[in-house]
C-alpha positions as CSV (number, residue, x, y, z in Angstrom):
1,X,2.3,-16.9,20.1
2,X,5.2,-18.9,20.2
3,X,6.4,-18.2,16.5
4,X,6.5,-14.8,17.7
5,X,8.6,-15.6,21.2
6,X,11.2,-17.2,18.7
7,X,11.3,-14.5,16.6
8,X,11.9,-12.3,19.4
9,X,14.8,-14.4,20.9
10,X,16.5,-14.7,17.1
11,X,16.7,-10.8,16.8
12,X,17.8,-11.0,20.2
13,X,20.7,-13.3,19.7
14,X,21.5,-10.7,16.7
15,X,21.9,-7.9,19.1
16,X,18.8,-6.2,18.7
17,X,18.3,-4.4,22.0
18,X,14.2,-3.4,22.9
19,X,15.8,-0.4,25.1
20,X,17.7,0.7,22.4
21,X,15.2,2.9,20.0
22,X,17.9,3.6,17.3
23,X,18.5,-0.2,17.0
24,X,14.4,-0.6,17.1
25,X,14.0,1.8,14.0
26,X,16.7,0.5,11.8
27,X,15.1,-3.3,13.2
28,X,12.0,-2.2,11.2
29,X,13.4,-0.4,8.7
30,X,15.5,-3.9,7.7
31,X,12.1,-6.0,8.1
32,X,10.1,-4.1,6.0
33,X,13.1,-3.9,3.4
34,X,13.0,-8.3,4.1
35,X,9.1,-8.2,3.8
36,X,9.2,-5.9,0.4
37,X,12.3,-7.7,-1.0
38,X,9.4,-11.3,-1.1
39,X,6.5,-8.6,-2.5
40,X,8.8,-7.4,-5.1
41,X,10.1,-11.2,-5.8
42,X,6.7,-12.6,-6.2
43,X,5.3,-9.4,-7.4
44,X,7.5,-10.4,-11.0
45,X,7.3,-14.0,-10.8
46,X,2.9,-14.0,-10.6
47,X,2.8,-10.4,-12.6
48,X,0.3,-9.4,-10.1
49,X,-1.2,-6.4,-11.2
50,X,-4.3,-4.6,-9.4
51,X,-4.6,-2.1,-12.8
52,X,-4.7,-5.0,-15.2
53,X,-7.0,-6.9,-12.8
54,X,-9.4,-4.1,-13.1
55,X,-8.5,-3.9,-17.1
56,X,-9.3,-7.6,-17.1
57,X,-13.0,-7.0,-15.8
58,X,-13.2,-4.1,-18.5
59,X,-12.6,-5.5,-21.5
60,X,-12.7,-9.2,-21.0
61,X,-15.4,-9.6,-18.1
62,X,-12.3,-11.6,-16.7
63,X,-12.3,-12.0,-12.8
64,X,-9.2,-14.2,-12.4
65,X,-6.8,-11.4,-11.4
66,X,-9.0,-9.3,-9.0
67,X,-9.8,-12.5,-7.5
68,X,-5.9,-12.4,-6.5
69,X,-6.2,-9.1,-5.2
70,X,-9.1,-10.3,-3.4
71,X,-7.5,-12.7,-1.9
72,X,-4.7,-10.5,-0.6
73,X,-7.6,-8.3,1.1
74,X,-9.0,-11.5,2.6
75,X,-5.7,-12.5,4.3
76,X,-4.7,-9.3,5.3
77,X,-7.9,-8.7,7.1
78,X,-7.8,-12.3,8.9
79,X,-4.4,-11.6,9.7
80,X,-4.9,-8.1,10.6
81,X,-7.9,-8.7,12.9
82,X,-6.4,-11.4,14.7
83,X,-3.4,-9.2,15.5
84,X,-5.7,-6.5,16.8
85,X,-7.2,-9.4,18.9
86,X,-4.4,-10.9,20.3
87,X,-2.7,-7.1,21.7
88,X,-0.4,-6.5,18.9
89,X,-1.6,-4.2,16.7
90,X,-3.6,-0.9,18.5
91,X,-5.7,0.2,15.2
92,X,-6.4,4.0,17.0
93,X,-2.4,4.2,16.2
94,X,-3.2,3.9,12.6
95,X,-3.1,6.7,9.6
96,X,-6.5,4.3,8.5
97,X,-9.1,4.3,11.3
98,X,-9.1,8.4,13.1
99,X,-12.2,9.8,14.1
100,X,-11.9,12.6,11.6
101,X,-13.5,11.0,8.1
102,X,-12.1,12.8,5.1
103,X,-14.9,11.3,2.4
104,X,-14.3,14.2,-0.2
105,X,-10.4,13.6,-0.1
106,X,-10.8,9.9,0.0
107,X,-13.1,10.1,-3.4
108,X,-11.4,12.9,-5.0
109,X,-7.7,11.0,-4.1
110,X,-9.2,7.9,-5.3
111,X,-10.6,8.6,-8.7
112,X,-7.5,11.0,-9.3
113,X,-5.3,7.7,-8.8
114,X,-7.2,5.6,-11.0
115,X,-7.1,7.6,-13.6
116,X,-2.9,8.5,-13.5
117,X,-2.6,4.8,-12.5
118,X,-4.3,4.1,-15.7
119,X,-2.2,6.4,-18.1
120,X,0.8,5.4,-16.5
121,X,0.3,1.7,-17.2
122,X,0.4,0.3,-13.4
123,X,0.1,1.5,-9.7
124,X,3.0,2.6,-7.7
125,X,3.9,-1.3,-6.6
126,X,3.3,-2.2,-10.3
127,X,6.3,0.4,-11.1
128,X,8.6,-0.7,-8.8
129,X,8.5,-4.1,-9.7
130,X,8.9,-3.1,-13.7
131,X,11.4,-1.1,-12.6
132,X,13.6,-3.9,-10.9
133,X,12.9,-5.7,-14.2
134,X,14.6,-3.2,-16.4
135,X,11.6,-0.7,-17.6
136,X,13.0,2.6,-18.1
137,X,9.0,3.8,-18.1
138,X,9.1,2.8,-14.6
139,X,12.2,5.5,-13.6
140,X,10.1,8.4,-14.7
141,X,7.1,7.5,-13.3
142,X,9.2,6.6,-10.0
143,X,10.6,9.9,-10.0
144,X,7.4,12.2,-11.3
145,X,5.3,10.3,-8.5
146,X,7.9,10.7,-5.9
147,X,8.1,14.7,-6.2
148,X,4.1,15.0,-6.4
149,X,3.8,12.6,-3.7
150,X,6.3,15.1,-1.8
151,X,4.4,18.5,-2.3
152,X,1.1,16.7,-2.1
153,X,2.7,15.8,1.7
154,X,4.2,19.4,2.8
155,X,4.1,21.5,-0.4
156,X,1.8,23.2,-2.6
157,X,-0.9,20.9,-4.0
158,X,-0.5,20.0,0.1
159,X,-2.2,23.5,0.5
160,X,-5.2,22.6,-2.0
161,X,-5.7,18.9,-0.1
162,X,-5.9,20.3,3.5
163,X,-7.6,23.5,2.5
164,X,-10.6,22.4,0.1
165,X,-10.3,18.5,-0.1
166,X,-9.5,18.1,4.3
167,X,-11.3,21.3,5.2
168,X,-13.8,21.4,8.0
169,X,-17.1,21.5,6.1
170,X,-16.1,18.3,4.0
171,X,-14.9,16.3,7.1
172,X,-17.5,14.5,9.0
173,X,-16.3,13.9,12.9
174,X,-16.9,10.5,14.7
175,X,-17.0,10.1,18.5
176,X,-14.4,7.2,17.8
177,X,-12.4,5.1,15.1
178,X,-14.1,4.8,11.4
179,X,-13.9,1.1,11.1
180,X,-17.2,-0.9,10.2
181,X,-17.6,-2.6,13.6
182,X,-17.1,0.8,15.3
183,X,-19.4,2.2,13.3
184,X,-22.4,-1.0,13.8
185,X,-21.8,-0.5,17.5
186,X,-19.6,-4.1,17.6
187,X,-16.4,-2.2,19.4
188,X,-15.6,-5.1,21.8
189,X,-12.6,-7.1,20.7
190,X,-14.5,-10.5,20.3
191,X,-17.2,-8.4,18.1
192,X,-14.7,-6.9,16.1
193,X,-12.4,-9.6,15.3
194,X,-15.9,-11.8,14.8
195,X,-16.8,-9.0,11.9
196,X,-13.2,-9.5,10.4
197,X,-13.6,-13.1,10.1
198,X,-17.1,-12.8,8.8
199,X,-16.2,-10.7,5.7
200,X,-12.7,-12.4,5.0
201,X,-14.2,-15.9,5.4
202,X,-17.1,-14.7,2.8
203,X,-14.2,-13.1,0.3
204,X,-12.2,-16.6,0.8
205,X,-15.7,-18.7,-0.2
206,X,-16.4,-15.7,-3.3
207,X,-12.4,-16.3,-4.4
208,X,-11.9,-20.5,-4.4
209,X,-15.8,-21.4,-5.6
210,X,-14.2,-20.1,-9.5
211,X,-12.8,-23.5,-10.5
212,X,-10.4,-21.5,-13.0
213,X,-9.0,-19.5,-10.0
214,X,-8.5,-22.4,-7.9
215,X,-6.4,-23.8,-11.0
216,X,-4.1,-21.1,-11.5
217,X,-1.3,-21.6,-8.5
218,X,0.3,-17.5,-9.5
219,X,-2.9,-16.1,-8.6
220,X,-2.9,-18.2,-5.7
221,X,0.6,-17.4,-4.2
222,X,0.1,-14.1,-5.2
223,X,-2.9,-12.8,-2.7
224,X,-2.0,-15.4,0.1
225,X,2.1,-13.8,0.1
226,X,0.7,-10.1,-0.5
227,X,-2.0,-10.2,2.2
228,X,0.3,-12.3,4.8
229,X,3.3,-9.5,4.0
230,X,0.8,-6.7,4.8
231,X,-0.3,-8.4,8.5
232,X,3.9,-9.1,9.0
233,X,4.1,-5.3,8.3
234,X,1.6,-4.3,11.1
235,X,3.2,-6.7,13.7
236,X,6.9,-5.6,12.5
237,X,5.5,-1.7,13.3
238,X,3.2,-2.2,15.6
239,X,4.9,-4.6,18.2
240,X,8.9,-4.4,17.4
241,X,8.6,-0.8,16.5
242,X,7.0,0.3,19.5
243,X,9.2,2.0,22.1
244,X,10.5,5.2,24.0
245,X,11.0,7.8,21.9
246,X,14.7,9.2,23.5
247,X,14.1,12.9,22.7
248,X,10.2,13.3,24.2
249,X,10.3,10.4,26.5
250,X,7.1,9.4,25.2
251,X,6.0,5.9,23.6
252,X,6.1,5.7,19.9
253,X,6.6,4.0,17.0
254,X,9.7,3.9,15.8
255,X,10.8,3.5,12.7
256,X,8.0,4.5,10.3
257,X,7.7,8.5,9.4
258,X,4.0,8.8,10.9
259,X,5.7,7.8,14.0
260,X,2.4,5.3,14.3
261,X,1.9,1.3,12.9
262,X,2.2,1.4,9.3
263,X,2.5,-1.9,6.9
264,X,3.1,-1.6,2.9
265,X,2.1,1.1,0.8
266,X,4.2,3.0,-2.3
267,X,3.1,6.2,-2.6
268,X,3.9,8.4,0.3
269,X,7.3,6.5,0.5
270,X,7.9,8.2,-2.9
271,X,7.6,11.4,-1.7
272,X,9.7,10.3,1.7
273,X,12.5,8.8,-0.5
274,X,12.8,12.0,-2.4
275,X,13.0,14.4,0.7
276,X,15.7,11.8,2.2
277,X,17.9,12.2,-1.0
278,X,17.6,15.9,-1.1
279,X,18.2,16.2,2.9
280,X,20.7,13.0,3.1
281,X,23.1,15.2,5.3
282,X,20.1,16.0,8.1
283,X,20.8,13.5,10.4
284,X,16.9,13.6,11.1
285,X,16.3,12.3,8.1
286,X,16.5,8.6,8.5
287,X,15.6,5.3,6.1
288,X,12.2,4.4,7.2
289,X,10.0,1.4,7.2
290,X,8.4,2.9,4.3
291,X,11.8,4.0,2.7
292,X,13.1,0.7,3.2
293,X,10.1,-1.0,1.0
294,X,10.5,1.0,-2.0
295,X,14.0,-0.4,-2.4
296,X,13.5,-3.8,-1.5
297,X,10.5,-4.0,-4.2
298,X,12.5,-2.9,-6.8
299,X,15.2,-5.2,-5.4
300,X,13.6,-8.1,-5.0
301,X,11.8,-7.7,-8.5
302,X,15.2,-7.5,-9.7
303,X,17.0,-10.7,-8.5
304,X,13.5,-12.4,-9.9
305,X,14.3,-11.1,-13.2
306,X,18.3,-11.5,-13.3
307,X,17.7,-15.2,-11.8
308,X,14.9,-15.9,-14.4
309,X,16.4,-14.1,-17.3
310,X,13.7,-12.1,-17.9
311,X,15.4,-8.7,-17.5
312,X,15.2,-6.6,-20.4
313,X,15.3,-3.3,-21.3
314,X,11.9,-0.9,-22.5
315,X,11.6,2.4,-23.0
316,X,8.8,5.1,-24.3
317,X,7.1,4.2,-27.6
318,X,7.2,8.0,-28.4
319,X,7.5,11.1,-26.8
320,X,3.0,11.2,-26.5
321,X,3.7,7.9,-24.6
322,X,6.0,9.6,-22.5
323,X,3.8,12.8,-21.3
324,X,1.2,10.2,-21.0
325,X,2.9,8.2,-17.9
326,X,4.4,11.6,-16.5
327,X,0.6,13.1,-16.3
328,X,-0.5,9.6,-15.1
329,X,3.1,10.0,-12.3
330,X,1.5,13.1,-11.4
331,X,-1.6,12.6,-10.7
332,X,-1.1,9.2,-8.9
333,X,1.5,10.9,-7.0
334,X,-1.5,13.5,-5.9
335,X,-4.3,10.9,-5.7
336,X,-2.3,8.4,-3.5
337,X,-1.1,11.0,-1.0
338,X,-4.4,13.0,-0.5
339,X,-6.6,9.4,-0.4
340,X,-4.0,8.2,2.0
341,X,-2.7,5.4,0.1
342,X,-2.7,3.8,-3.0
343,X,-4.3,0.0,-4.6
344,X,-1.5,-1.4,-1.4
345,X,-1.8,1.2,1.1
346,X,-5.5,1.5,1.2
347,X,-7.0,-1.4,-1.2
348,X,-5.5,-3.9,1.1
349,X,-3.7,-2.1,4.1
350,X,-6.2,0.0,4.6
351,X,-8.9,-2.2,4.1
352,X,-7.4,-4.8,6.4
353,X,-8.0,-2.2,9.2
354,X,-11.7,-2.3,7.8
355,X,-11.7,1.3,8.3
356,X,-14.7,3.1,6.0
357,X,-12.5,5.5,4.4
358,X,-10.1,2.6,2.8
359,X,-13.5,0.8,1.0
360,X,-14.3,4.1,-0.3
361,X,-10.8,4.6,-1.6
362,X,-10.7,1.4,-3.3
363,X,-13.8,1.9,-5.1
364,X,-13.2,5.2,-6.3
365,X,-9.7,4.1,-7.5
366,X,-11.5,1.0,-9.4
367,X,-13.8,3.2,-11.0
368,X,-11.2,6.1,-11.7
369,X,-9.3,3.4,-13.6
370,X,-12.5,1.6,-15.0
371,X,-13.8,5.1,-16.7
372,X,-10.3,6.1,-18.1
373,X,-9.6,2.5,-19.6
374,X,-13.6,3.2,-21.3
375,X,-12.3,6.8,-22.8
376,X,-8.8,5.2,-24.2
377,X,-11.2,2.4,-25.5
378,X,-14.0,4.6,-27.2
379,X,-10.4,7.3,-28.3
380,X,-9.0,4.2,-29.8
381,X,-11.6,3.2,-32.0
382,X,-12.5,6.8,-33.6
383,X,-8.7,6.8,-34.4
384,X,-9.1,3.4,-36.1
């Protein structure tokens, strides 16, 4: 704890006030920007890819790169549980772990994200971090996801995922949160955080017993930075975010636009960043912890790629490759909002939090992926 004492006296020599909540919520907006700036850096330098590491398995049986995204799971849920054990992270404050378990949304949203992630040639992190390195692809997926993300969150295919995909005879209602020790009865703290060690301590053994893994330092660097950048995301929200909200007096979290702990995920912050662009004006309308990430992905990818001159400009093959990554923009817009996240937000967010609904997500987004990569497989060789 005293890593985090220091860091509480450095942002305190800086100015930052706790009292002050408009100094708290650009605090966490500026830290996640810092903690997406590193994702987006290493992102490019390790090409860490969670579509190609389920493309890998496909067509080459090849584990290497899901191993990396493994890894990420198996430090963010260390991390994650030892925060929740130590007092800084509440998980009931979480979009993840409510009482109200949306399974047809979370399928339905996963398999629809697989699929768009799929046509559109990477997930929503993947996209920013081509983006930063000069893929012109990228802007139109960036800007087709952003607006479905935003009318999947307030607008019309928002009326088709709360009314059929969130509706009361598809939602099964728990007595408390939807996490796995929860659910087995092991609520205490030492129980839970004994069942978070368990299962990323058996992911760490499963990762580093492939020899070939173990030799390939970008795979490496890749999970441990992207799983420690998700747990510094849940203390950055969940501890320095934390405060009086001025206008209701009550204790929230500042800084995110759930107004609860949040840590990385690039969907929803699409659809946030668009309605802050339109609304720039509305003083209510504020750069987010969520906001902030987007742009410092895209960012940090592109100092990686200026500094490693490996920017270069790409663009659509034709105009069929085109409609392909819009439908793909689309639907992982839709998929990511109504499954409440995407391969980041729930694949290893989520799933840090261990909550049900976030390994349910992930495996309908791996088999979304897995079943479209088969049809452009099978498509391919009639055309051949």
């Amino acid at each position: 704890m005293e890593g985090i004492d220091l860091i509480s006296q450095v942002l305190a020599a800086l100015g930052w006030d706790p009292a002050n909540a408009d100094i708290k919520a650009r605090t966490v907006a500026w830290l996640g920007f810092v903690l997406a700036f590193i994702f987006g850096y290493v992102g490019n330098k390790t090409h860490f890819c969670t579509m190609g590491a389920v493309s890998d398995i496909v067509n080459m049986s090849h584990w290497d790169r899901m191993r990396a995204w493994l890894l990420a799971i198996a430090v963010a849920i260390i991390g994650t549980s030892l925060l929740v054990y130590n007092g800084h992270l509440d998980l009931t404050k979480t979009i993840y772990t409510g009482s109200n378990f949306y399974w047809l949304a979370a399928i339905v949203g996963g398999v629809t994200f697989g699929i768009g992630m799929t046509l559109a040639g990477g997930c929503g992190q993947r996209t920013l971090v081509r983006l930063g390195g000069g893929n012109l692809k990228s802007v139109v997926v960036f800007l087709f996801m952003g607006y479905a993300a935003l009318v999947t969150l307030s607008g019309i295919f928002g009326a088709f995922r709360v009314s059929v995909l969130q509706a009361e005879p598809v939602t099964v209602y728990l007595q408390g949160m939807q996490t796995i020790p929860e659910v087995l009865g092991l609520g205490s703290p030492g129980a839970a955080l004994g069942a978070g060690l368990a299962i990323g301590v058996a992911l760490l053994v499963y990762i580093f017993a492939n020899k070939e893994f173990r030799a390939n330092s970008d795979n490496i660097l890749a999970g441990i930075v992207i799983g420690l950048i998700v747990v510094a995301g849940w203390y950055v929200t969940g501890t320095f975010g934390f405060g009086e909200d001025p206008d209701t007096l009550e204790m929230v979290y500042l800084g995110t636009n759930s107004h609860l702990a949040e840590s990385m995920t690039f969907v929803a912050p699409l659809g946030y960043t668009m309605n802050l662009w339109a609304y720039w004006t509305d003083s209510a309308t504020i750069v987010t912890f969520g906001v902030a990430s987007v742009f410092g992905v895209v960012i940090g990818s592109f100092v990686y790629a200026v500094a490693h001159r490996s920017f270069r400009w790409e663009s659509f093959n034709s105009p069929q490759d085109m409609f392909r990554h819009i439908v793909g923009a689309v639907l992982m817009g839709f998929g990511g909002v109504t499954a409440i996240g995407c391969t980041i937000g729930q694949g290893v967010t989520g799933v840090s939090t261990l909550a049900v609904s976030s390994f349910i997500v992930l495996a309908s987004i791996i088999t979304g992926a897995a079943i479209t990569m088969k049809v452009q497989y099978v498509m391919m060789m009639r055309q051949a």
